[in-house]
C-alpha positions as CSV (number, residue, x, y, z in Angstrom):
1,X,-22.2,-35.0,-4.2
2,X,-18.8,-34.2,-5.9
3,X,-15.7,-35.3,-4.6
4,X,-14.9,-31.2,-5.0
5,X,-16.2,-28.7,-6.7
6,X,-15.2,-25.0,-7.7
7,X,-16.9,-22.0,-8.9
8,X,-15.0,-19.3,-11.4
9,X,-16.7,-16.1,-12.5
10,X,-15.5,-14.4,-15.5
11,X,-15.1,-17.7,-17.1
12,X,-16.1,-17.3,-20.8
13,X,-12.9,-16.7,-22.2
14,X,-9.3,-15.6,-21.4
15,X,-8.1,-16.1,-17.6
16,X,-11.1,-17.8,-16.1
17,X,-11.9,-20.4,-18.8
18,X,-7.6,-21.4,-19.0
19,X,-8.4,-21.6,-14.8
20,X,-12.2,-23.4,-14.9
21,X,-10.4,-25.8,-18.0
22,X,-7.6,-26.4,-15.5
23,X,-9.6,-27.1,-12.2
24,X,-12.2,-29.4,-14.6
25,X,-9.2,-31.5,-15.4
26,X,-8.1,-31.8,-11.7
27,X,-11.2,-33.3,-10.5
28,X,-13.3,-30.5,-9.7
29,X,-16.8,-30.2,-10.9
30,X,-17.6,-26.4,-12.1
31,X,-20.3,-23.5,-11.6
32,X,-19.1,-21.3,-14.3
33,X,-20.4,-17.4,-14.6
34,X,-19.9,-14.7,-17.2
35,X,-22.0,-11.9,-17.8
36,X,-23.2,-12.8,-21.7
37,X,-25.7,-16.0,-22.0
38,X,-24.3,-16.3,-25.4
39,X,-20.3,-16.3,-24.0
40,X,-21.1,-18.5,-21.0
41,X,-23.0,-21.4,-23.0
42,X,-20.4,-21.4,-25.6
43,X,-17.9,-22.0,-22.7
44,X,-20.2,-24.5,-21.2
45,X,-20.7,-26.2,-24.1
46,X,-16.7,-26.2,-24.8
47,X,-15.8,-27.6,-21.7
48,X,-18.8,-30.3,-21.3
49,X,-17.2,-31.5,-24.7
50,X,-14.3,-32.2,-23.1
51,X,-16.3,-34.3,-20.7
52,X,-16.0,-32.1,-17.8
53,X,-19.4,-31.7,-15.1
54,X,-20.0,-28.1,-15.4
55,X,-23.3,-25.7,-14.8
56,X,-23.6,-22.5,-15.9
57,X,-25.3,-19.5,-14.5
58,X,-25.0,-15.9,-16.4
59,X,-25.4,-12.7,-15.0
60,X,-23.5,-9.5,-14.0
61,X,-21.9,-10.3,-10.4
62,X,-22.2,-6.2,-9.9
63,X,-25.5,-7.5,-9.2
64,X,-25.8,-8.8,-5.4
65,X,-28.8,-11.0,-6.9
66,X,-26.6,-12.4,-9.2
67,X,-23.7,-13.3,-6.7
68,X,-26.4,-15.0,-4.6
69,X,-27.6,-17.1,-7.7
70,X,-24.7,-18.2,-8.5
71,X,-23.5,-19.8,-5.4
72,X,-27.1,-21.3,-4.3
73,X,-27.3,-22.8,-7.9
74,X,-23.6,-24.2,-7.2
75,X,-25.1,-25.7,-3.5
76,X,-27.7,-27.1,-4.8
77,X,-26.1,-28.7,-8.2
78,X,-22.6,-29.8,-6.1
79,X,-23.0,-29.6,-2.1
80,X,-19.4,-28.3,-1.7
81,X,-17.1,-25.7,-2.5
82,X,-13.9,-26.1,-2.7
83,X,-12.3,-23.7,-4.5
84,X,-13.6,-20.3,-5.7
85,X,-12.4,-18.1,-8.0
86,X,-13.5,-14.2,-8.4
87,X,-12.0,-13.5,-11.9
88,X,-15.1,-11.5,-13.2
89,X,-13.5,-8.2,-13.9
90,X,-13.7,-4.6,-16.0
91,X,-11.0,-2.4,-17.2
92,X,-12.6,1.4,-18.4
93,X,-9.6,4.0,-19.0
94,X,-10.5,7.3,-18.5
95,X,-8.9,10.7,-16.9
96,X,-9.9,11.7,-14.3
97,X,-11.6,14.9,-15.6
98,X,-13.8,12.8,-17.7
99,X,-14.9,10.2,-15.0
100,X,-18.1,9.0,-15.8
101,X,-19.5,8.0,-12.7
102,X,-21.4,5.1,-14.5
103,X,-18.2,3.7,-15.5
104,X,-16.6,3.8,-11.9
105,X,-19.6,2.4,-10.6
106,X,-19.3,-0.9,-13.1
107,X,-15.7,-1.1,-12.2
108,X,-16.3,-0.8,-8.2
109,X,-19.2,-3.4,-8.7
110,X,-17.2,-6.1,-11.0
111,X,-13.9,-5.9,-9.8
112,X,-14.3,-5.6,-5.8
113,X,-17.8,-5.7,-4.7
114,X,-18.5,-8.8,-6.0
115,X,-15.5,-10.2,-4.7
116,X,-16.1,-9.2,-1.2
117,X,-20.0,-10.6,-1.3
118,X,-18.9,-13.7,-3.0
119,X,-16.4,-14.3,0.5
120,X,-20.1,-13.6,2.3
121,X,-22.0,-15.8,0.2
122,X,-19.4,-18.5,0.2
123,X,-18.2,-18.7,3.6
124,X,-20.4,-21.6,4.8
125,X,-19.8,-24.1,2.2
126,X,-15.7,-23.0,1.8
127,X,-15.6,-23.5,5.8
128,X,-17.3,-26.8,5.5
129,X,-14.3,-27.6,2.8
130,X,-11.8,-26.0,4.8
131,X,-12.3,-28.4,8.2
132,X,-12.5,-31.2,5.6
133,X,-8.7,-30.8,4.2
134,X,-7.8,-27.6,5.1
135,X,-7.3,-26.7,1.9
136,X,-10.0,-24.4,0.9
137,X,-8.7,-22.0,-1.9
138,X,-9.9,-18.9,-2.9
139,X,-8.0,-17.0,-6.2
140,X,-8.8,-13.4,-6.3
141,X,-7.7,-12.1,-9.7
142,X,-5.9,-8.5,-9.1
143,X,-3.5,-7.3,-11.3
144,X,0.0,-5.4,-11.1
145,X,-1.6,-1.9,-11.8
146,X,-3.0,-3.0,-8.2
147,X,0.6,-2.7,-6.9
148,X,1.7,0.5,-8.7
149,X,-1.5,2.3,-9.9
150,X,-1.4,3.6,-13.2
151,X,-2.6,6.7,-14.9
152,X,-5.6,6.8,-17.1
153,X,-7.0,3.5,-14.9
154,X,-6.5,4.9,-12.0
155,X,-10.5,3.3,-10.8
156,X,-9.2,0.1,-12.0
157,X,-6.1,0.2,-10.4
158,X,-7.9,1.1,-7.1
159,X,-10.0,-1.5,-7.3
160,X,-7.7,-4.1,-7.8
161,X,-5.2,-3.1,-4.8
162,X,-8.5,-3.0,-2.7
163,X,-8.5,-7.0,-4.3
164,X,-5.2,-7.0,-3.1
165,X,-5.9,-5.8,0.2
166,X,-9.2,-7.2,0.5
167,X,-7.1,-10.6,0.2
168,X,-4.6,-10.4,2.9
169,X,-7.4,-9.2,5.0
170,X,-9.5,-12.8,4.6
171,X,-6.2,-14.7,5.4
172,X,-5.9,-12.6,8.6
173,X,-9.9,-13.2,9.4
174,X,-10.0,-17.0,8.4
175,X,-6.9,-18.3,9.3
176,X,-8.7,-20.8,11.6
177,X,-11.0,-22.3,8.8
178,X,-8.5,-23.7,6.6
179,X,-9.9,-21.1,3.9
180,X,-6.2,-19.6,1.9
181,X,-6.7,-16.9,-0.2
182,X,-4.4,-15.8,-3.3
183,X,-4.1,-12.6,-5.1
184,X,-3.2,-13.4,-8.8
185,X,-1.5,-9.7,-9.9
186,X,-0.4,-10.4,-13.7
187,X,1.3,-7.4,-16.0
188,X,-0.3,-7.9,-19.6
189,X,-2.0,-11.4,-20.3
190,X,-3.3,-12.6,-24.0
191,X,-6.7,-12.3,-23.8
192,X,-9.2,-9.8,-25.4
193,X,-9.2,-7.9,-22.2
194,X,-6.1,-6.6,-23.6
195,X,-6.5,-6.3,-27.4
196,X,-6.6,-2.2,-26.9
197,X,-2.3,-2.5,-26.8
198,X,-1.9,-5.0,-28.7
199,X,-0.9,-3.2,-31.4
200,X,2.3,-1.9,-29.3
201,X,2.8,-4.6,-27.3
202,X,2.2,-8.0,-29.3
203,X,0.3,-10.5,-27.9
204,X,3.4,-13.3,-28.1
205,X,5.3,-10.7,-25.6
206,X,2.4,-10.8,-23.2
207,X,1.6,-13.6,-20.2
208,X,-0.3,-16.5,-21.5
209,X,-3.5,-17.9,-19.7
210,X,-2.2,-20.7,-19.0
211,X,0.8,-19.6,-17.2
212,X,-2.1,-17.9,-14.5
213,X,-3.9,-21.6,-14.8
214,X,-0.4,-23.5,-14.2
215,X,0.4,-21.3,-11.0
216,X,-3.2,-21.7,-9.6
217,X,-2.4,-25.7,-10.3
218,X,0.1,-25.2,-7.8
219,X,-1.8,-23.5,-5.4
220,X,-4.1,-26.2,-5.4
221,X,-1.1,-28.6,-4.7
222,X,-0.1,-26.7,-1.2
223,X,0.4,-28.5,2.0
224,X,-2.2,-27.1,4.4
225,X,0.5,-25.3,6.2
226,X,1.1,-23.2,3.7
227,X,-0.3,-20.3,2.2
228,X,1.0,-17.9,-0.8
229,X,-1.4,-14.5,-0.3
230,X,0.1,-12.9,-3.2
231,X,1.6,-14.2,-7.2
232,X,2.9,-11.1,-9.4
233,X,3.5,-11.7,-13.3
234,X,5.8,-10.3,-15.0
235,X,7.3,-10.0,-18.8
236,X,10.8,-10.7,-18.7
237,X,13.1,-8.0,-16.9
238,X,10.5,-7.4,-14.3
239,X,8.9,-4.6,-15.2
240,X,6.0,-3.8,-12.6
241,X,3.6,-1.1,-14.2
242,X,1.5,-1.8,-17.1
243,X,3.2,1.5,-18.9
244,X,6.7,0.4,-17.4
C-alpha cells in the first residue's frame, strides 16, 4: 500500500495536471481522471516518465458510474486516500434566453454533482486517512465568478458558488474526521480553459498553474489544527470578477 495516495479529476492538462505533477512529487501515488482516453494517457504517460506511480481511469465524472470507477479503481490500486481533488470542470457561456438545457445540465453534472458524489464515494477511505494524521485534504476547484457571478456564465458561476458552499458545508459536517476541505477560487488561469479571452487579456497577465499547485503545496503542509476553507486568486490590483 502507498505511504499516501491522491486522486485529481480533470487532470489532463492545465490546473489538475500542475496539481497531480505537484502531489506526485510530494510522495503521493496518483488516480488521475479526465474525460478524453486520448488526453488522460498522454498525461499518464507524461507523468510515469517522470517516474511518478500513477493509474489512470477516463470517463465523464457527470456520470455517477464514472465517479464510482474511479475511486474503487483508486482502492483497489493504492488502499488509501489521502488527498482528493475535484478539478473536473466546464465553462459554457450563454444568455440566458438561449439556455440550452443540455448545456446547463453538463455544467450541473461536471462542476458540482460530481463533486458532491465524489465526498460520498470517498468518505470511507478519506476518514480512514483523516484518524491516521488528521490531515485528510480535499481541493475543490471553484472559481471567483463563484464569488461574484458574472453575466453570460451565469450556470457556471452558480455552480461554482454551490462548490463554494458545498465546501464550507463538509468542514462543518466532518470536522470530527480530520477530513479539511479547500475551495480554490482563481480569476483567469493559463490554461486552454481560457483561450476564448486570450486575445484581450494575454495569457502572461493571467494566473499560472503552478501558482494554484504552489498554494495546494501549502495546504498539504498545514498543522492539523488548521484549516483554510477558502484561497481566492487574483491579477494584481484585486480585481474580483472575471469582467472586472
Amino acid at each position: 500500500m502507498a505511504g499516501r495516495a491522491a486522486i485529481v479529476t480533470g487532470a489532463s492538462t492545465g490546473i489538475g495536471l500542475a496539481i497531480a505533477r505537484m502531489l506526485g512529487e510530494e510522495g503521493h501515488a496518483l488516480t488521475v481522471n479526465s474525460r478524453r482516453p486520448e488526453k488522460i494517457q498522454a498525461a499518464h504517460d507524461e507523468l510515469a516518465g517522470a517516474g511518478l506511480e500513477i493509474h489512470q481511469v477516463a470517463g465523464d465524472v457527470g456520470d455517477e458510474d464514472v465517479v464510482r470507477r474511479v475511486v474503487s479503481e483508486h482502492r483497489e490500486r493504492f488502499g488509501r486516500l489521502d488527498v482528493l481533488v475535484n478539478n473536473a470542470g466546464v465553462g459554457i457561456g450563454q444568455p440566458i434566453g438561449d439556455l440550452s438545457t443540455k448545456r446547463m445540465d453538463v455544467q450541473l453534472g461536471a462542476n458540482l454533482r460530481s463533486t458532491i458524489l465524489f465526498y460520498r464515494e470517498a468518505l470511507e477511505l478519506l476518514a480512514t486517512a483523516g484518524q491516521e494524521h488528521r490531515n485528510a485534504l480535499v481541493v475543490n476547484t471553484a472559481s471567483v465568478a463563484g464569488k461574484q457571478g458574472e453575466a453570460w456564465l451565469s450556470v457556471y458561476s452558480a455552480t461554482k458558488a454551490g462548490v463554494v458552499a458545498f465546501t464550507e458545508s463538509m468542514n462543518r459536517e466532518l470536522k470530527d474526521t480530520g477530513i479539511k476541505s479547500t475551495a480554490l477560487c482563481p480569476a483567469f488561469v493559463d490554461t486552454p480553459m481560457t483561450d476564448f479571452i486570450k486575445e484581450h487579456v494575454p495569457a502572461e497577465g493571467m494566473i499560472a498553474t503552478q501558482d494554484i499547485a504552489e498554494a495546494v503545496r501549502m495546504l498539504l503542509r498545514l498543522s492539523p489544527g488548521c484549516v483554510i476553507p477558502e484561497l481566492i486568486f487574483t491579477a494584481p490590483g484585486g480585481a474580483l470578477g472575471l469582467s472586472s
